[in-house]
N, C-alpha and C positions, 0 to 999 in steps of 0.2 A: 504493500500500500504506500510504504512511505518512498519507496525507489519513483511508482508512478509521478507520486506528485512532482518529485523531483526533476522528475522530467519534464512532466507538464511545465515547471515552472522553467526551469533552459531554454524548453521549447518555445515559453513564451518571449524570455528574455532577447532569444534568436529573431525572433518575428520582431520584434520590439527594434531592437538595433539596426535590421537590412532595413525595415520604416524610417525609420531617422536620418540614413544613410542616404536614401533614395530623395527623401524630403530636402535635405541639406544639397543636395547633386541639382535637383529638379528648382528650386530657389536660385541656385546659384545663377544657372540657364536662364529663367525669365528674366533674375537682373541684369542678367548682360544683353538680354535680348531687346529688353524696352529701357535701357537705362545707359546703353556702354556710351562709350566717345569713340565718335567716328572720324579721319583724318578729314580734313575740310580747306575750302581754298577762302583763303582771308580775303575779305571784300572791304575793309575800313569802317567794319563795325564799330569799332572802338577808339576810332581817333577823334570823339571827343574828348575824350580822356586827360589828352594831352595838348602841349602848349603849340603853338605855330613853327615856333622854331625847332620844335623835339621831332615834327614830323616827317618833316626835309631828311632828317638822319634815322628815321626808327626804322628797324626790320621786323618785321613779324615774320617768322622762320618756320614755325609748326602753326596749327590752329587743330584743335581738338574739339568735336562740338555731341552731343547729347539729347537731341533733339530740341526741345523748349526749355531743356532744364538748366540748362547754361551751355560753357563752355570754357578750352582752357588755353591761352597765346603765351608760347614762346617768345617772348620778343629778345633785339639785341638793339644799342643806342649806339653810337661813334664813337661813346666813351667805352672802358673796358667793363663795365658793366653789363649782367647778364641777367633778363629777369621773366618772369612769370606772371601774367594776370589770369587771374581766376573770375569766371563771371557765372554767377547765382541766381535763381529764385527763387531760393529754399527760405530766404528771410524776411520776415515782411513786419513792417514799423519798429522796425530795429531805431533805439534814442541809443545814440554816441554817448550820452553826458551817464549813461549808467552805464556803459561798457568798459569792465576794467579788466585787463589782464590777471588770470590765478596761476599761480605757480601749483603743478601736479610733481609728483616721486619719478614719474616716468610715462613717456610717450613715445611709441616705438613705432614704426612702419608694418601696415596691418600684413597677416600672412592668408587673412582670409579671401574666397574668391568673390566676394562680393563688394571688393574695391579694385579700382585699376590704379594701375604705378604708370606714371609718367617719367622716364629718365634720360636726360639729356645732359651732354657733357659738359659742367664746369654751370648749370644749374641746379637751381635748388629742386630736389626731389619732390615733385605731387604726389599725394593719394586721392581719389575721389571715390566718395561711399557709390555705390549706384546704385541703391534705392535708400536716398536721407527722405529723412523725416520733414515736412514742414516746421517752421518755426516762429515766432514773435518775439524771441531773442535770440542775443549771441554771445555764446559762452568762446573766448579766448584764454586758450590753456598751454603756459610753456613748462618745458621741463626744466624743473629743477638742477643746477644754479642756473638762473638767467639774473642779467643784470639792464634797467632801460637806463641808455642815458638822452633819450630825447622824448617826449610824449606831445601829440598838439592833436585836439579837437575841437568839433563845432559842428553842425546842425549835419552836415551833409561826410565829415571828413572824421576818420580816426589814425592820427599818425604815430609809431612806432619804431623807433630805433635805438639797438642795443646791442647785445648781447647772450646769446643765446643760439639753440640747436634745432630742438626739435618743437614744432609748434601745430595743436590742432586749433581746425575753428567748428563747432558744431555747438554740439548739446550731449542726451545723451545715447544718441546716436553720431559720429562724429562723420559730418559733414567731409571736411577736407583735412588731412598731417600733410605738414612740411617739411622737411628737412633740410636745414640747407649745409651748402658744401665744408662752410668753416662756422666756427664760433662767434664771431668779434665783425662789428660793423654790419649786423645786418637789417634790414628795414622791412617792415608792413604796414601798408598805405589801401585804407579799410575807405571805400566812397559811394554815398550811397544817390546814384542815380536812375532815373527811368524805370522805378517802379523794382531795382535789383541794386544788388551787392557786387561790388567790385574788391578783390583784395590783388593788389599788388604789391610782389613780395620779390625783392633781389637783395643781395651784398654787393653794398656801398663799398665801390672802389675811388672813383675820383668823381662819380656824380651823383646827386642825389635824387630820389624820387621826388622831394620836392621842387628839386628844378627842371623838372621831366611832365607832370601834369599840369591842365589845364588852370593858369593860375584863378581863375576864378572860384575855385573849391579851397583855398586860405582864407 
């Protein structure tokens, strides 16, 4: 009697786990199906962003796009700076003036399949969730030690620069990890236009992102 059940219960165990397996396989599938980033040819979606004179020199190199859900641009400037904008709709009535950077123990680049890795040489490392959550806030989370030595906002702008590695922007599903190449001088430039979320994120070498956007967002 008691071997049966034993069984029975293996048995069940068995079915239980090829379910989970199957589940976790068959999720991963629909999020890349309706959710991935597809290679895309950059049309100048995004050169409001930036200033008149940044435009004459900006490259935009890759463009990665999502359907509606956003999208992710490689760009490169004249100066030796290398950077990444990320464009959202996952956030909506996001206030700057409560948005503050939390320091977390650790943030690591996900291993799971229901984000994509973006990697391009001598850029900072994207993650993007493919299937986030909606939100009405945003939680910016670095890993422990980071250090800011610039901060500036206002209605439309959150700017950041410091110190630091590895950085997500979500909740508690997380949206987008970063990582960038080095430690020291790096920036994110948080702008909220058109109904979305703009985060531009590079290592400050000889230029800044403040002198690279449209000044009319200072």
């Amino acid at each position: 009697m008691k071997k049966k059940i034993l069984l029975s219960l293996l048995f069940t165990i068995i079915i239980g786990l090829i379910g989970w397996i199957i589940y976790i396989l068959l999720a991963s599938n629909i999020s890349t199906y309706f959710y991935g980033y597809e290679p895309n040819i950059y049309t100048r979606e995004i050169d409001f962003l930036f200033s008149k004179p940044t435009l004459k020199t900006l490259k935009v190199k890759n463009t990665y796009k999502s359907g509606l859900l956003g999208s992710v641009y490689f760009y490169k400037d004249d100066s030796l700076s290398n950077g990444v904008i990320i464009e959202t709709t996952n956030f909506k009535d996001i206030y700057f003036s409560i948005t503050e950077p939390i320091g977390i123990n650790k943030i690591d680049l996900s291993d799971y399949k229901t984000y994509t890795t973006f990697v391009e040489s001598n850029y900072p490392i994207i993650q993007a969730a493919l299937n986030p959550r909606k939100s009405d806030y945003l939680v910016i989370s670095m890993e422990k030690p980071f250090e800011l030595i610039n901060k500036i906002r206002n209605r439309q702008l959150l700017y950041l620069k410091g110190n630091y590695r590895f950085v997500s922007f979500g909740n508690s599903q997380n949206c987008f990890i970063v990582s960038f190449p080095g430690k020291q001088d790096n920036e994110i430039l948080v702008i909220k236009q058109k109904g979305k979320l703009y985060f531009l994120v590079q290592s400050s070498i000889d230029e800044s992102l403040l002198d690279l956007i449209n000044p009319e967002y200072l």
